[in-house]
C-alpha positions in Angstrom: 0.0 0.0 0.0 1.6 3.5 -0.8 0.3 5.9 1.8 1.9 8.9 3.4 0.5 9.9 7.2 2.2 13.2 7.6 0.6 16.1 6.0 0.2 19.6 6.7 -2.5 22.3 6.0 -2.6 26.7 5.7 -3.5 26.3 9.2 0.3 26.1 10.4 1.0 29.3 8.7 3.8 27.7 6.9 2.1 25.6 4.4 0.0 26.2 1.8 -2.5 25.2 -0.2 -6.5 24.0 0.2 -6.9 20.4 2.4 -8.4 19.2 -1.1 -5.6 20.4 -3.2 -3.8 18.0 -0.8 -5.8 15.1 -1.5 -6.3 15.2 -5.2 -2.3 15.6 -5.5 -2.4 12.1 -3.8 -4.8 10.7 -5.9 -3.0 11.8 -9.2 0.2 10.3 -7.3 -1.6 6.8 -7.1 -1.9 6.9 -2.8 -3.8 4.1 -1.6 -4.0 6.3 2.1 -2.9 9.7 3.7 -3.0 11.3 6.9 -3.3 15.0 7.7 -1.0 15.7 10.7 -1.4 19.2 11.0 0.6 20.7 13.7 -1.8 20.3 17.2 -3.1 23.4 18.8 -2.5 23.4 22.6 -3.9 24.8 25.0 -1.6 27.6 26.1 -1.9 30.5 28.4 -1.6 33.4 27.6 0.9 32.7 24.7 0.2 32.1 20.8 2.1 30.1 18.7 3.1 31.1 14.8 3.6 27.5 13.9 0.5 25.9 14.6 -3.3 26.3 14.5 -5.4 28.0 17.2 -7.2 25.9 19.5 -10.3 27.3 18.5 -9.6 26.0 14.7 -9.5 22.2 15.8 -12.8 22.0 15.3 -12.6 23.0 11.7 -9.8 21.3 11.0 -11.3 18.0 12.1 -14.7 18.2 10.6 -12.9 19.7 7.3 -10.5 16.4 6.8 -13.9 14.2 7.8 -15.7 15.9 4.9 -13.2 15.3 2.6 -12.8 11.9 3.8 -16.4 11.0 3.1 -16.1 13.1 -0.4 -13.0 11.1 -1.6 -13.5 7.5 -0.1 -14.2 5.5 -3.6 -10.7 6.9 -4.7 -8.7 7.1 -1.5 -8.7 6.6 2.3 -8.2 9.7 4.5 -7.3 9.3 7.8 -7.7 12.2 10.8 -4.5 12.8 12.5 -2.3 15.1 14.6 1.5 16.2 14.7 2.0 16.7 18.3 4.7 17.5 21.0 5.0 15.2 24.2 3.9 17.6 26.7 2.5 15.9 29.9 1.1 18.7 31.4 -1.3 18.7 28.2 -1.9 15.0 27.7 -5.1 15.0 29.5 -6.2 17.8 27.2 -5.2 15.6 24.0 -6.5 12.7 24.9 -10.3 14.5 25.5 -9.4 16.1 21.7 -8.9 12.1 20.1 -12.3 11.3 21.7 -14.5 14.3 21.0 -13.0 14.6 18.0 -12.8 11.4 16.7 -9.1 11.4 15.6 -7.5 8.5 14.3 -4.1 8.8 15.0 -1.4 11.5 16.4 2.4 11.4 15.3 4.9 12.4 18.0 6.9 15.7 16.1 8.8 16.8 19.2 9.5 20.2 18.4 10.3 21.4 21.7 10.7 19.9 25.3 7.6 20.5 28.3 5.7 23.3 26.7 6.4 26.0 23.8 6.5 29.2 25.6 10.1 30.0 26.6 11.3 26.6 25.3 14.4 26.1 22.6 13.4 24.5 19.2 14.7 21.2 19.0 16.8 21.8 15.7 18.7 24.7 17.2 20.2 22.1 20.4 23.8 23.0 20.3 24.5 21.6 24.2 24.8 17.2 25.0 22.5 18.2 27.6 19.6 19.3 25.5 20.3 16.4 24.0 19.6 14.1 26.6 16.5 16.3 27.6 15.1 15.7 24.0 16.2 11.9 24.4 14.2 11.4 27.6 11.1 12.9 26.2 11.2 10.8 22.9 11.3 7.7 25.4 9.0 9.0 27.6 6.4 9.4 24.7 7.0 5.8 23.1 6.1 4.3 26.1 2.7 5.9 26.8 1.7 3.8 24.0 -0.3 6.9 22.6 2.0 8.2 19.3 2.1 6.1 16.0 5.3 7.1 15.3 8.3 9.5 16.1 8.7 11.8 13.6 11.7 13.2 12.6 13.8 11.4 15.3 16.9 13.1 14.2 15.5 16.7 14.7 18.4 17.2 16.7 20.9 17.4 14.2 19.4 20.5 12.3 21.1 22.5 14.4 23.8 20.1 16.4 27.4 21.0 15.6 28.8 17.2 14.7 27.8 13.7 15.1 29.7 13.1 18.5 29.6 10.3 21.1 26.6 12.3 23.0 24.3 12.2 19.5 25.4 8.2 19.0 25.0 7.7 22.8 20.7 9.1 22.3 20.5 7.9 19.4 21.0 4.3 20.2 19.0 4.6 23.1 16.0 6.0 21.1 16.3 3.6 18.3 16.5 0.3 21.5 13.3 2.1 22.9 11.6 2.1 19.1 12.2 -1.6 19.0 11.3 -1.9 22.8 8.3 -0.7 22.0 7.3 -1.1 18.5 7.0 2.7 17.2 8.5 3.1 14.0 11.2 5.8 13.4 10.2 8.7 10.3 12.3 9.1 7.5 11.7 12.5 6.5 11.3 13.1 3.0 11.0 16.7 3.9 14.1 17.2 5.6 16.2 15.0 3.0 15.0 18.0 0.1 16.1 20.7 2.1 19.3 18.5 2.3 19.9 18.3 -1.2 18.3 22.2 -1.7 21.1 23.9 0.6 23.9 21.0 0.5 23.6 21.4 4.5 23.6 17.7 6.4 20.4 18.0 8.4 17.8 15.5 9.1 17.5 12.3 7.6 21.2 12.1 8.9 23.2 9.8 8.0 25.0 8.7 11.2 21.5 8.1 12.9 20.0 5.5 9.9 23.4 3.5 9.7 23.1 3.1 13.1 19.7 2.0 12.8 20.6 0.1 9.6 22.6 -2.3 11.9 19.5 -2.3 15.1 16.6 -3.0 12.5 13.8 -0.9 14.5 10.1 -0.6 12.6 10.2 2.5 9.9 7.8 4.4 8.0 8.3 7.3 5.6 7.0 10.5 5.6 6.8 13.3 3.3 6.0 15.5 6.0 3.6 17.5 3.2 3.7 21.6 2.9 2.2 21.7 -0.3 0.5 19.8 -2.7 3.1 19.7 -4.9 5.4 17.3 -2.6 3.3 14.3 -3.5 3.9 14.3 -7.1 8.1 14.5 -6.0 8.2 10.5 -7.2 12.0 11.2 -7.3 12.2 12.4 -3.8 9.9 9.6 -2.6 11.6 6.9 -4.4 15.0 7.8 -3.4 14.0 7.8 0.6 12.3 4.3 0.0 16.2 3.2 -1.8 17.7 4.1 1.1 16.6 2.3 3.7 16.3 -0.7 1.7 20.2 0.2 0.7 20.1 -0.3 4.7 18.4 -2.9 5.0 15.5 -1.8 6.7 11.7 -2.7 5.7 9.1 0.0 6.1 6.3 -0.8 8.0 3.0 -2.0 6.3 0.8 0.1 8.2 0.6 2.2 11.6 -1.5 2.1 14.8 -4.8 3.8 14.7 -7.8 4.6 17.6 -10.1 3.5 15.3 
């Protein structure tokens, strides 16, 4: 099945593009199944994000993907998700969203660690101890069982200086706890254009997938979608699936859903 569960929508405010433009740029790509993961809303105080929707547009969201879901399902299957953080303090609040909302599934992006406000991105780390911070939270989130799979697990070397014994130290222990726990790792077609845009070494990094090359954990790939356009990038797509069968790993056939 070719499917793709990591796509974004306008209301990030850094992608673009209608949800249905999103869709029929799958359907003309030959996707069995997609997955908007839009960047979660939570519930902050008194602080508002520029890199995700608005609580009050979850509602929207949801019933908009759902409509387009019931529109599109003799030529594709849609599936409801969310690109979230593994905040604890909010995880009560997320969970209430999957029910009322009926989402089916929620990808762990962990852009920052604890909350947003105040916080450092996780692809400007430049110190081993944010490092391990980011490394306990990614554990910490595989084993609440809740997330289908890590995205981007190698956010951390956006920004990171060099591949040193601190990066290969997390990184093994991330990749164990994937394996520990059965939550595939992201390949992230995304990351590996800017790559090859700007010549710069970020995310997918190499170090990170020869390492997991040799400790086989469960993989998916995701194009990690800001515009329509990215599904019809069969070049981009076909050379992330090369790799990690170069590596010798075997992407998952499907992920965990709520329903």
């Amino acid at each position: 099945m070719k499917y793709n569960y990591h796509t974004h929508t306008f209301r990030c405010f850094h992608a673009k593009g209608t949800d249905e433009e999103f869709v029929k740029a799958a359907i003309e790509a030959g996707f069995d199944e997609i997955g908007f993961a839009d960047h979660s809303p939570w519930p902050f105080s008194d602080y508002v994000s520029g890199m995700r929707m608005h609580e009050n547009e979850l509602e929207d969201y949801c019933t908009g993907i759902k409509n387009l879901k019931e529109k599109y399902k003799d030529k594709i299957s849609i599936k409801l998700g969310l690109e979230c953080e593994y905040f604890p303090k909010y995880i009560p609040w997320l969970k209430n969203q999957i029910k009322k909302q009926e989402i089916d599934y929620i990808i762990l992006g962990h852009h920052f660690s604890k909350d947003e406000p105040g916080s450092l991105y996780n692809g400007n780390m430049k110190a081993p101890e944010h490092l391990y911070t980011f490394r306990d939270d990614i554990i910490e989130a595989m084993q609440t069982g809740l997330f289908s799979y890590v995205a981007h697990p190698d956010i951390f070397m956006r920004g990171y200086p060099v591949f040193d014994e601190h990066c290969e130290k997390i990184s093994r222990d991330i990749i164990e706890k994937a394996i520990e726990t059965d939550t595939p790792l992201e390949y992230n077609l995304l990351g590996l254009s800017h790559s090859k845009a700007d010549g710069k070494q970020g995310y997918p990094y190499p170090d990170f997938w020869l390492m997991a090359g040799e400790m086989k954990p469960p993989v998916t790939v995701g194009i990690d979608a800001h515009t329509p356009d990215a599904y019809l990038d069969y070049e981009l797509f076909k050379s992330g699936y090369d790799k990690l069968e170069e590596l010798g790993l075997k992407v998952v056939d499907k992920i965990k859903m709520f329903r």
